[in-house]
C-alpha positions in Angstrom: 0.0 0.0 0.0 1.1 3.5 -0.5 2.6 3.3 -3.7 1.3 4.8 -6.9 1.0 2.3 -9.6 0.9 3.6 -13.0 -1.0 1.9 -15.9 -0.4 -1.9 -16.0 -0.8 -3.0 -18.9 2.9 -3.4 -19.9 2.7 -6.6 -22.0 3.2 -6.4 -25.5 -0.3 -7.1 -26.0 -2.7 -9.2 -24.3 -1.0 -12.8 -25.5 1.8 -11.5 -23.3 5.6 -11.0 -25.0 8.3 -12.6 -26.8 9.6 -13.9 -23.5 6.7 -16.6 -22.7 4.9 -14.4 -19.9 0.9 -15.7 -19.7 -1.5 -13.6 -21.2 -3.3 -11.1 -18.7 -6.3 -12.5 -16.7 -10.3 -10.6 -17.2 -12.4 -11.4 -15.1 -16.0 -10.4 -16.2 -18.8 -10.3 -13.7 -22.4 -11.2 -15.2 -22.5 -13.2 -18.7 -26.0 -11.5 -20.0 -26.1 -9.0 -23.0 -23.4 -6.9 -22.4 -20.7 -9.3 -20.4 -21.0 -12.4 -22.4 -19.8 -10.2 -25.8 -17.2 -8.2 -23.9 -15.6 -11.7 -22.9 -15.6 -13.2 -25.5 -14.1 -10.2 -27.4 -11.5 -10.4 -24.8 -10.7 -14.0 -25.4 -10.9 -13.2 -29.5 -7.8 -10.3 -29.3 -5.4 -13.1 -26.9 -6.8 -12.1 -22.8 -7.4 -15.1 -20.4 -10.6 -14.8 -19.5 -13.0 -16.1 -16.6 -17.0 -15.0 -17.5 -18.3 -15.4 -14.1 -22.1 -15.3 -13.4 -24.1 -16.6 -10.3 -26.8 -18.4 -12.1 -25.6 -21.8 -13.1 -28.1 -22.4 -15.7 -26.2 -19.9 -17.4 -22.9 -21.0 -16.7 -24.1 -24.3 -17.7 -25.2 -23.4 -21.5 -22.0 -21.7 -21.9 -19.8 -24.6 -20.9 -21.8 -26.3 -23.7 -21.3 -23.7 -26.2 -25.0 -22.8 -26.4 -25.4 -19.1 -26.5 -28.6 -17.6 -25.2 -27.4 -13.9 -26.9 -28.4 -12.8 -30.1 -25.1 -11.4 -30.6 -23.0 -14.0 -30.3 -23.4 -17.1 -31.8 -23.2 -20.6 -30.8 -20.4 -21.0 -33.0 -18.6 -18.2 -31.6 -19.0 -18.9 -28.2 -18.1 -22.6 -29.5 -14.9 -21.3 -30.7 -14.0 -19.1 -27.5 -14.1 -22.4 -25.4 -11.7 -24.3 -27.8 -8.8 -21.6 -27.1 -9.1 -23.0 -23.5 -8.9 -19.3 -22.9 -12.5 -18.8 -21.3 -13.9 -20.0 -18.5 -17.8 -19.7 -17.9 -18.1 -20.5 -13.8 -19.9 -19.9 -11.0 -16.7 -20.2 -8.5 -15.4 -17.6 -6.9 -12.4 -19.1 -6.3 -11.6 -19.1 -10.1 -11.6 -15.4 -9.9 -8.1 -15.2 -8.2 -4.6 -13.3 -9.3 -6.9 -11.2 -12.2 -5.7 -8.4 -13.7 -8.6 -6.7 -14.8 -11.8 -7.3 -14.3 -15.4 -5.8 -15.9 -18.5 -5.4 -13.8 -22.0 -6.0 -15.9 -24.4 -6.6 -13.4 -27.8 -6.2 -13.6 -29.1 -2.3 -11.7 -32.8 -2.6 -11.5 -35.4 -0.5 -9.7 -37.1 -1.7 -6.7 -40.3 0.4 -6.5 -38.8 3.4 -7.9 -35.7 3.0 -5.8 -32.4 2.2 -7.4 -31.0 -1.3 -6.4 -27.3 -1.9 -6.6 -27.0 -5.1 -4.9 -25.6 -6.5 -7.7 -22.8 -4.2 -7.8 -22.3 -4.3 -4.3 -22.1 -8.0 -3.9 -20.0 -8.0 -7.3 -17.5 -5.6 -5.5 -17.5 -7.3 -2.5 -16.6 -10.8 -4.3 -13.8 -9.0 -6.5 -12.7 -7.5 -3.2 -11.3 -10.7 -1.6 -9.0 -11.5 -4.8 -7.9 -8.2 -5.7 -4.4 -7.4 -6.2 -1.8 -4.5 -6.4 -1.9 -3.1 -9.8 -4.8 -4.6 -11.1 -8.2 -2.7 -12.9 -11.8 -2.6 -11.6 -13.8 -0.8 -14.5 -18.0 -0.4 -13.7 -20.1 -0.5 -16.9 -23.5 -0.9 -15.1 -25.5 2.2 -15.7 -26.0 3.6 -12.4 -26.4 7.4 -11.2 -23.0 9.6 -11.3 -20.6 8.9 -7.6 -21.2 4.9 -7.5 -18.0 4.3 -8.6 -15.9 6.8 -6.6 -18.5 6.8 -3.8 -19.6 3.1 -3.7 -17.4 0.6 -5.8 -14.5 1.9 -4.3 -15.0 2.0 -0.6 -16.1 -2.1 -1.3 -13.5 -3.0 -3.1 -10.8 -1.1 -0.1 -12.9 -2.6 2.8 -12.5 -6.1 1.3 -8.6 -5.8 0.1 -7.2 -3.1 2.3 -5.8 -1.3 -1.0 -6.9 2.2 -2.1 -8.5 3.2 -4.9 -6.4 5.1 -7.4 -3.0 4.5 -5.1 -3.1 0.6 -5.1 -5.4 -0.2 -7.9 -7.2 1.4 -11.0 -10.6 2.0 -10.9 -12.9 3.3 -13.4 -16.2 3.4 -15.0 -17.0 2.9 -18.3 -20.9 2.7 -19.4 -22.1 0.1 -21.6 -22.9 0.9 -24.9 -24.5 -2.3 -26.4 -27.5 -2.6 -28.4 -29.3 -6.2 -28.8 -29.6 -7.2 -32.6 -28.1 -4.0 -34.0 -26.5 -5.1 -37.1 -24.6 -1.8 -37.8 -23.0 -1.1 -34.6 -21.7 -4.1 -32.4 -19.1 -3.8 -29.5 -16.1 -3.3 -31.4 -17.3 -0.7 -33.8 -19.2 1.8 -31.2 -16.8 4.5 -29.7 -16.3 3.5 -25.7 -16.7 6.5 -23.0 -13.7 5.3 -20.7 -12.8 7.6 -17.4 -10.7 6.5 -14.3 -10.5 7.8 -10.4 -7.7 9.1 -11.6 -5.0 10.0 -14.2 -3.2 6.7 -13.5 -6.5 4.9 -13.5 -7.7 6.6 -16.7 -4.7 5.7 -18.5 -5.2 1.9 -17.7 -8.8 1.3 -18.4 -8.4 3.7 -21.6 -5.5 1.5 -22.4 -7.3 -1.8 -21.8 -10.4 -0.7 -23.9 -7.9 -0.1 -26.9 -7.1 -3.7 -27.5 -10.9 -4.3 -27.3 -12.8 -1.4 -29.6 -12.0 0.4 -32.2 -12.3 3.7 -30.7 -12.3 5.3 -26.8 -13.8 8.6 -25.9 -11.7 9.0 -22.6 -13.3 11.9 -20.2 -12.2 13.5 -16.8 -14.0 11.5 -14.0 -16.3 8.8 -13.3 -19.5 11.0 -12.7 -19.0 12.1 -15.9 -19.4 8.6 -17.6 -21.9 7.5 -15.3 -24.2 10.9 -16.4 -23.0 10.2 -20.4 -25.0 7.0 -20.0 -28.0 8.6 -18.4 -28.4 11.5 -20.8 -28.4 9.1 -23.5 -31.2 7.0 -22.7 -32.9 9.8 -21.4 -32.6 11.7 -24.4 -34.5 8.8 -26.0 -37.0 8.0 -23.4 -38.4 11.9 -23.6 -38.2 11.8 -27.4 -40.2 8.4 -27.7 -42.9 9.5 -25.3 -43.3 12.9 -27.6 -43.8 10.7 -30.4 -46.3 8.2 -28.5 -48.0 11.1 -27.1 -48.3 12.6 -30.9 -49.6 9.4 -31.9 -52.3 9.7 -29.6 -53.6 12.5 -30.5 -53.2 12.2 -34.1 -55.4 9.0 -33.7 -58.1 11.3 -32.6 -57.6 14.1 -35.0 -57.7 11.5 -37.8 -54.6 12.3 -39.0 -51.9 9.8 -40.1 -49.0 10.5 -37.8 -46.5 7.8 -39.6 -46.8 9.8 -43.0 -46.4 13.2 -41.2 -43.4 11.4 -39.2 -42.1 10.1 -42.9 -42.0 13.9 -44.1 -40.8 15.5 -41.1 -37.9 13.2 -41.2 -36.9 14.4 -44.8 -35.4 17.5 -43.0 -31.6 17.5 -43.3 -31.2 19.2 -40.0 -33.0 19.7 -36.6 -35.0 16.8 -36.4 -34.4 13.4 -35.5 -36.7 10.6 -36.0 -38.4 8.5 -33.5 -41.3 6.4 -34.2 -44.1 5.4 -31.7 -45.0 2.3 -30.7 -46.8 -0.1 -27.4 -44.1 1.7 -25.2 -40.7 1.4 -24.2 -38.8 -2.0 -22.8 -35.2 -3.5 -22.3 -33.2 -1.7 -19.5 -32.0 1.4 -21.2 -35.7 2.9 -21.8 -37.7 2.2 -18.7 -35.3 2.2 -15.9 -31.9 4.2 -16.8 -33.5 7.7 -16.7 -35.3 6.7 -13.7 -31.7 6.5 -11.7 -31.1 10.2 -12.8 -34.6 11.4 -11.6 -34.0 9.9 -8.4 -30.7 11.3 -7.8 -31.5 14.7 -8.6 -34.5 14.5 -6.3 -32.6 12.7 -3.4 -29.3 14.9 -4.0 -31.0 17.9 -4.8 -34.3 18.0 -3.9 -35.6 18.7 -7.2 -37.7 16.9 -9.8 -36.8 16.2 -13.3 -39.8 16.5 -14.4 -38.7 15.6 -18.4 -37.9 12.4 -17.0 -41.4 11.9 -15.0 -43.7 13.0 -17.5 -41.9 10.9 -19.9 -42.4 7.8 -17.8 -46.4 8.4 -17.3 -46.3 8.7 -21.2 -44.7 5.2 -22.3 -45.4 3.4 -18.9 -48.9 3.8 -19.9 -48.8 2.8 -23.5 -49.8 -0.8 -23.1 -53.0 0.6 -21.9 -53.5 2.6 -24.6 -53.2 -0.2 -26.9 -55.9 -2.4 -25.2 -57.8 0.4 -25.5 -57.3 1.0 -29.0 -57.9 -2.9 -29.2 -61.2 -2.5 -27.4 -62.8 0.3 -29.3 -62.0 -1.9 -32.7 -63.8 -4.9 -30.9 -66.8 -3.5 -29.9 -67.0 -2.4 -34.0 -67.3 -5.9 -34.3 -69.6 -6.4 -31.4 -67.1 -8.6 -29.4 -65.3 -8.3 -25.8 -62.0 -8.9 -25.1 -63.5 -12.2 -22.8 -63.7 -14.8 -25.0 -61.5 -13.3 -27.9 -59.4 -14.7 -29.7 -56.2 -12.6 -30.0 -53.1 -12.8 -31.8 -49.8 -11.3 -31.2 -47.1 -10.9 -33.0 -43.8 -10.6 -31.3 -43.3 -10.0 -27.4 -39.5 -9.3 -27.5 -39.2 -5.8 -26.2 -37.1 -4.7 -29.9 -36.8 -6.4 -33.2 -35.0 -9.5 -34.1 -33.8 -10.3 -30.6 -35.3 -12.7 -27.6 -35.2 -10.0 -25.1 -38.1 -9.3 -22.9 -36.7 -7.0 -20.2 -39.5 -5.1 -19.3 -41.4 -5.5 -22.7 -44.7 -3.7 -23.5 -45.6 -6.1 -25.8 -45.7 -8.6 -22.8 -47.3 -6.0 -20.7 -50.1 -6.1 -23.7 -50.2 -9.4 -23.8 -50.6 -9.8 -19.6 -53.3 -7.4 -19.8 -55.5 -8.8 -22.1 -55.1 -12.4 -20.7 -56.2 -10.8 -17.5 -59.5 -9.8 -19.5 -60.4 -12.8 -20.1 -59.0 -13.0 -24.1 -57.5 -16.3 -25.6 -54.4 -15.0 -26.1 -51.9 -16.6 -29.0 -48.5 -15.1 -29.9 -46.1 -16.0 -32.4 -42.3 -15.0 -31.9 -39.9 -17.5 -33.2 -37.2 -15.6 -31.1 -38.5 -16.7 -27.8 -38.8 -20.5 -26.4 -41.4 -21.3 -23.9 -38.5 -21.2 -20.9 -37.7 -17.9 -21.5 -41.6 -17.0 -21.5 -42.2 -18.7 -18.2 -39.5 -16.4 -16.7 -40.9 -13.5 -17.6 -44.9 -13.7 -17.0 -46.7 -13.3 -13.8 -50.1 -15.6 -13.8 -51.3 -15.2 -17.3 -51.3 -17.6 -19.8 -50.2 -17.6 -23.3 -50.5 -19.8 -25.9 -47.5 -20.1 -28.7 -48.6 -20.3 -32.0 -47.4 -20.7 -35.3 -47.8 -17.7 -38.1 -50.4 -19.7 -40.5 -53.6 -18.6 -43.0 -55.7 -20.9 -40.9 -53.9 -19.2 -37.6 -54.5 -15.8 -39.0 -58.1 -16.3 -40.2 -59.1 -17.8 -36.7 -58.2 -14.8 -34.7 -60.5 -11.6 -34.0 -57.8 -9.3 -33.9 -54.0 -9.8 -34.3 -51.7 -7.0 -33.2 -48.1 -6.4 -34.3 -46.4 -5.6 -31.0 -42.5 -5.9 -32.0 -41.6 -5.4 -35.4 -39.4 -9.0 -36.3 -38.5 -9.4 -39.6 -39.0 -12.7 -40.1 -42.7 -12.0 -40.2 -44.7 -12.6 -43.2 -46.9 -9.2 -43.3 -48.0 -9.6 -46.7 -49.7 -13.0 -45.1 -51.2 -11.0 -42.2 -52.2 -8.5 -43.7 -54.3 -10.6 -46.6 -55.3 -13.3 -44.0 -56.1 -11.5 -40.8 -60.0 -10.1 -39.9 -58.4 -7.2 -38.3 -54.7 -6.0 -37.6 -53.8 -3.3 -35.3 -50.4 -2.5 -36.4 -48.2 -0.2 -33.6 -45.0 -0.8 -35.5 -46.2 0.9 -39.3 -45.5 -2.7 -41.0 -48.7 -3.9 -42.4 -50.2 -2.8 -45.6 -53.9 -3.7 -46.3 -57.6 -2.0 -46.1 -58.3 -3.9 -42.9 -55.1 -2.9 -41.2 -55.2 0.2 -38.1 -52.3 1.9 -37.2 -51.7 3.2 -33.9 
């Protein structure tokens, strides 16, 4: 203790140098969406890498190669294990000598409250094998001071080292988007930032053999609000646009082809379609960490951030209303209908169902008494059991006979490995909240 350690990766690369020396050990805490690509991008550019997540189910499909994230393939992950250079595990044993290791736990809300028990039992575990020299780096979105004021008091309680003095400590915010297939990890720039200079030098210098580009700034808090303001900035301009769409519906005007002509302006305006509301963890929860801090810090309410969240957080309802009004046109209730929707991942193309509106939808209408089918070839039955509370869903397949059967079918996430044309010929009625239908007996929201 005592001594000021400067950046620490000396190697000549991760693979180590010419004289034999092992390449450096990452350690990467949580294996969902955003740790299972960073490690096995580590173990791609040479680094020896341990994915460690508490849920042996998890642990258990990746020791047999079967990847439960979009973004990485089977294959890939297949590959990663045969450099006997990744270890998926749930021992915390196996996390001992590491040189750097990346935090990607889950930070959910708990009745509007932050919860970082995730991070603090993550720094707690990384605590007891920490080492002089090594690099803690936070990319959980949290509110700015949980690194400085937080991570770093665990990790010196547990290890007796200082942050900054003894080890490197930084934060670095997450930047990954589920089936995006024009920006993946390596290609998005990467906000790094460290404790200190020393620190920011070494995380900064890490993140170079992993991305193509880092974006270093000053401190922690900084990184930690970059993340916030960016999913903020979305969350506000989604609930405009779903607020908009309201309205429009009873104005009678067409919001999508005004949306398609505003967004012919070169400059000023970025587009942002409606929809049943917003899901994942970016959308719902991230701004919700800055509200809170500013009212429990300050004493002040962001009220962008609130009224956004009564927008989208009631946009489910909206759409079983919607739904309702075009079922009494037929003279029909929601108990006893039969309903069909399509997709209940929370975005297109991916299995996701963090805090979808589409399931919210689909919960809903169960509740009132519907026969409710869904087809969405993304999710099993497993991953649909995890995520409902009480109602029940029945999987379907996307057929004429399928389609013709139903009362109403409503496109709720946007795959594309939907046959529209086919819904849109075959189905009774379609209420469309995505824009992908074409057909006289189609409603958009």
């Amino acid at each position: 203790m005592g001594q000021h350690l400067g950046p620490v990766l000396t190697l000549e690369g991760p693979l180590g140098n010419h004289l034999g020396m092992p390449p450096a050990k990452v350690v990467v805490v949580g294996q969902g969406y955003v740790g299972l690509p960073l490690a096995v991008r580590a173990v791609e550019v040479g680094y020896q890498v341990v994915g460690y997540d508490v849920d042996p189910r998890r642990v258990s499909r990746l020791a047999a190669a079967d990847s439960y994230v979009e973004d990485i393939a089977s294959a890939q992950l297949s590959q990663a294990l045969a450099t006997g250079r990744y270890l998926p595990t749930t021992d915390p044993g196996r996390l001992e000598g590491f040189d750097f290791a990346l935090v990607t736990v889950p930070t959910p809300l708990k009745e509007g409250i932050p919860d970082l028990s995730y991070i603090e039992e993550a720094g707690r575990t990384l605590a007891g094998h920490l080492k002089p020299g090594a690099v803690v780096v936070l990319e959980s979105t949290t509110y700015p001071g949980t690194t400085e004021e937080l991570l770093a008091g665990l990790l010196g309680q547990g290890s007796g080292l200082v942050a900054g003095q003894d080890f490197h400590l930084g934060y670095s915010p997450e930047r990954i988007d589920p089936g995006n297939r024009h920006f993946g990890l390596v290609d998005t720039p990467k906000v790094v930032s460290g404790v200190n200079g020393s620190s920011l030098a070494a995380v900064q210098g890490f993140y170079d053999t992993l991305v193509a580009k880092t974006v270093p700034v000053s401190r922690p808090r900084e990184a930690e609000l970059t993340k916030l303001i960016e999913n903020t900035f979305r969350h506000v301009n989604v609930a405009l646009v779903n607020e908009i769409a309201m309205f429009a519906a009873d104005l009678g005007v067409d919001v999508w082809e005004a949306l398609d002509a505003a967004a012919t302006k070169p400059f000023g305006f970025m587009r942002f379609n409606p929809g049943p509301g917003v899901g994942g963890h970016c959308l719902p929860i991230d701004p919700s960490y800055l509200s809170w801090h500013v009212k429990t810090s300050l004493g002040r309410s962001f009220r962008f951030v609130e009224l956004a969240n009564d927008v989208n957080d009631h946009m489910p309802d909206y759409v079983v209303q919607r739904l309702g009004m075009a079922l009494n046109r037929q003279k029909r209730a929601f108990n006893g209908s039969r309903l069909l929707l399509l997709g209940l991942a929370y975005k297109p193309n991916t299995s996701d169902m963090r805090e979808s509106p589409a399931l919210a939808v689909a919960q809903r209408l169960a509740h009132l008494g519907a026969d409710v089918r869904y087809v969405d070839d993304h999710i099993g039955p497993d991953d649909l059991a995890a995520h409902t509370t009480g109602a029940r869903l029945a999987r379907a397949r996307l057929t004429e006979d399928e389609l013709e059967a139903a009362d109403a079918v409503v496109v709720l996430t946007d795959h594309d490995d939907v046959d529209y044309d086919l819904v849109a010929s075959s189905a009774r009625y379609v209420l469309d909240t995505r824009h992908r239908c074409r057909g006289g007996r189609v409603e958009y929201l």
